[in-house]
C-alpha positions, 0 to 999 in steps of 0.5 A: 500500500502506498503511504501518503506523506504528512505536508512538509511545510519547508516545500520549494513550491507552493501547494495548489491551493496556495497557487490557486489563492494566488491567482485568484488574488491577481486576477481581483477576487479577494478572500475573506480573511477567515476563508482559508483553501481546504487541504487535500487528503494527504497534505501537498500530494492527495490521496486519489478518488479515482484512477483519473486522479485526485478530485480537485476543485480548487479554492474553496471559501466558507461563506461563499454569500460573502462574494459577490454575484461576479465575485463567485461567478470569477471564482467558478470560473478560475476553479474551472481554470485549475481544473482544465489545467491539472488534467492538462498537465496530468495528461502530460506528466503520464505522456512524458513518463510513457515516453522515458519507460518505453525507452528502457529508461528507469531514472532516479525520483531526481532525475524524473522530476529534473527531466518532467521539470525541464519538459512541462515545468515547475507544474509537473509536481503538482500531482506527480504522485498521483499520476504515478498512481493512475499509470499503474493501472495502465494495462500496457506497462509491463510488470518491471515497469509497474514494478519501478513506478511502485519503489518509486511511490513507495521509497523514500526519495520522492518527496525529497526530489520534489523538494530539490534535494539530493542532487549528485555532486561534481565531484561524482560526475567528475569521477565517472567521466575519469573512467569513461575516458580511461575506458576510451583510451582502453578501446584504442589498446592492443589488449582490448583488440586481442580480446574483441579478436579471441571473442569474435572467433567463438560461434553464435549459439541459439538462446536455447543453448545459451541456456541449456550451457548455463543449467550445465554449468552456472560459472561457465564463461566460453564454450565451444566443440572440441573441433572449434577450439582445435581449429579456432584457438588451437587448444586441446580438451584435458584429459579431465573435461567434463563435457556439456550438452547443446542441440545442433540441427542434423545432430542429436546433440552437440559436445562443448567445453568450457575455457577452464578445460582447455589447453593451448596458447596464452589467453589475451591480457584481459581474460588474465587480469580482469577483476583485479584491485590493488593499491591500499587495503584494510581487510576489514572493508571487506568483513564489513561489506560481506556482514552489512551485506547479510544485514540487508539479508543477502547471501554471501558466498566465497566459491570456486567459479570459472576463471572468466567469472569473477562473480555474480548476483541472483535471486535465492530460491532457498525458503526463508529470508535471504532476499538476494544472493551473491557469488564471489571467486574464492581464488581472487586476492581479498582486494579483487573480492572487495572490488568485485563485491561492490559491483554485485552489492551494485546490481542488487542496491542499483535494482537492476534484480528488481525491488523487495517487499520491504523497498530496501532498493529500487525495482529497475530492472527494465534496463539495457545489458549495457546500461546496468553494467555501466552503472554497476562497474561506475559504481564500484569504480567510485567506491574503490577509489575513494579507498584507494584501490585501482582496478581494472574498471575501465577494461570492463566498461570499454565493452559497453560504450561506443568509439565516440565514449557515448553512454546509454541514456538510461545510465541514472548518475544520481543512483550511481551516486547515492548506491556509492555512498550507501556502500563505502559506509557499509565497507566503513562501519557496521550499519544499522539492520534496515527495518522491515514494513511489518516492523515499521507498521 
């Protein structure tokens, strides 16, 4: 159920009501000086009556006798006004948000009421609340779309955007365009050639098969036949390998394997360094993370993954209360783990797995590869910079901009943000265990 805030007195706009007295005021109708405009259900954002909206008729007066015959009739008319206008701009807000979902975008409550500023005005907080009410009812949407618009209604940072508060820092915009530029330069090394060259030689297998590997082995990175790691990349199959099933048209089935069991040649640099951070460590960053991680009921395990994974994040589907779980390679260095557990703690902090029942992260999951990975590894990069770790972030995001160092336009620079600060304070300190909805009732 979606909670309606008590009215903030300390707002940076004015209330409909109070806009409305105002305009009333300028255009000559006086009010009485004990005719005060009745609030809303709710204060400044109103509990709706209906799907359409909230019911709203404007500037009201306790003794409407007290007017005059072409005062009231003025006043019915500016209500009329007010009325015309609020749908108007319902109309638009609904339009505009459509518009940012249908391009798999899934921004901040910042950056929503930035951008619905910058495209309707200051008019488009007048009911935003309500209109993101009204578009859950929208058939068209699909479930992780539904799924964002309610963490926003019900998470904390909606009021505070409309407010004006919690803008990222340049600080932070500085920092992020540091490593999309480092991630520029990367696209240009011999590194990354060797690594886009040894990835274009593998086949493209069907979705089916993807999946039916992924079943087979969740940790596998690349796969292929016997023959196409003959013939393409010159390796042999250990004595050892365990093979996995695919289908193949005129086969039955196929036989692939994995990198990790094979032999041959030296892999490119990347495949041989990725995910790996140096530089000052405290090995209690990364006790603090792993406990605060488990605080907010996520799974952390240290177990051996393949050489090409570093780490994951999934859904549990163990009964009981862990919300999310995450993987780490036991085999990486305690500093390439930390680095590799801030872009995991990322991806579920950032709602790319979606929202939990109790809202302790968003629900954005209706977001490009490119965009979630982007935002996952800038966050860690901004983390693991800010305690003195170098890492290879720069190598990681260069898979995901262009020549021209473009980002996805769903890339949310005030969640890169404030997921950063939410996880350098848990790898600082111990923090406080979130409060569930049922504690919180």
């Amino acid at each position: 159920m979606v909670k309606h805030r008590e009215k903030n007195r300390d707002a940076k706009f004015l209330t409909r009501e109070e806009l409305a007295a105002k305009l009333l005021s300028d255009r000559g109708a006086v009010l009485p000086p004990s005719a005060e405009p009745a609030s809303p259900p709710g204060g400044d954002i109103p509990r709706p009556t209906s799907q359409a909206g909230p019911k709203f008729t404007g500037p009201r007066v306790d003794n409407p006798s007290s007017l005059s015959e072409d005062e009231q009739d003025r006043l019915k008319e500016l209500q009329a006004q007010l009325r015309r206008k609020l749908r108007e701009t319902q109309e638009r807000v609904a339009a505009q948000i459509k518009k940012i979902l249908d391009n798999e975008r899934q921004p901040s409550a910042h950056e929503l009421v930035n951008e619905l500023d910058r495209e309707i005005g200051i008019v488009a907080r007048w009911d935003l609340e309500s209109v993101l009410l009204s578009l859950l009812c929208e058939k068209r949407l699909t479930h992780a779309q539904r799924a964002y618009l309610r963490s926003l209604l019900e998470g904390d940072d909606l009021i505070p955007a409309l407010r004006g508060e919690g803008a990222p820092g340049r600080e932070l915009v500085s920092t992020i365009d540091e490593l999309l530029q480092a991630s520029g330069r990367y696209r240009t090394s011999r590194d990354f050639r060797d690594m886009v060259e040894f990835m274009g030689r593998f086949r493209n297998y069907s979705p089916y098969n993807n999946l039916l590997v992924r079943i087979q082995n969740p940790y596998c990175g690349f796969y292929a036949t016997a023959k196409d790691w003959d013939e393409r990349f010159e390796r042999t199959i250990r004595e050892d390998a365990r093979p996995m099933l695919i289908l193949a048209p005129k086969h039955p089935v196929l036989l692939v394997f994995e990198l990790d069991d094979t032999e041959g040649p030296d892999l490119p640099a990347e495949l041989l360094h990725f995910a790996q951070f140096e530089g000052q460590w405290n090995p209690r960053w990364l006790d603090c993370l792993v406990e605060n991680a488990q605080r907010n009921r996520i799974r952390v395990d240290f177990k051996i993954l393949s050489s090409t994974v570093a780490g994951f994040a999934a859904f549990t589907w163990r009964h009981g209360t862990e919300k999310k779980r995450i993987a780490i390679h036991s085999d990486l260095p305690a500093p390439s783990q930390f680095g590799v557990l801030c872009h995991e703690m990322a991806h579920i902090l950032l709602g790319h797995l979606g929202s939990d029942e109790d809202h302790w992260w968003p629900s954005r999951s209706h977001l490009g590869r490119a965009t979630i990975e982007i935002e996952a590894e800038a966050t860690a990069y901004v983390v693991t910079r800010h305690l003195g770790l170098e890492g290879t972030s720069a190598a990681y995001v260069s898979r995901y901009i262009n020549d021209r160092e473009e980002v996805p336009g769903g890339v949310s620079f005030h969640m890169i943000a404030k997921v950063a600060g939410r996880i350098e304070k848990m790898a600082r300190s111990l923090q406080p265990v979130p409060r569930t909805r049922a504690e919180l009732a």
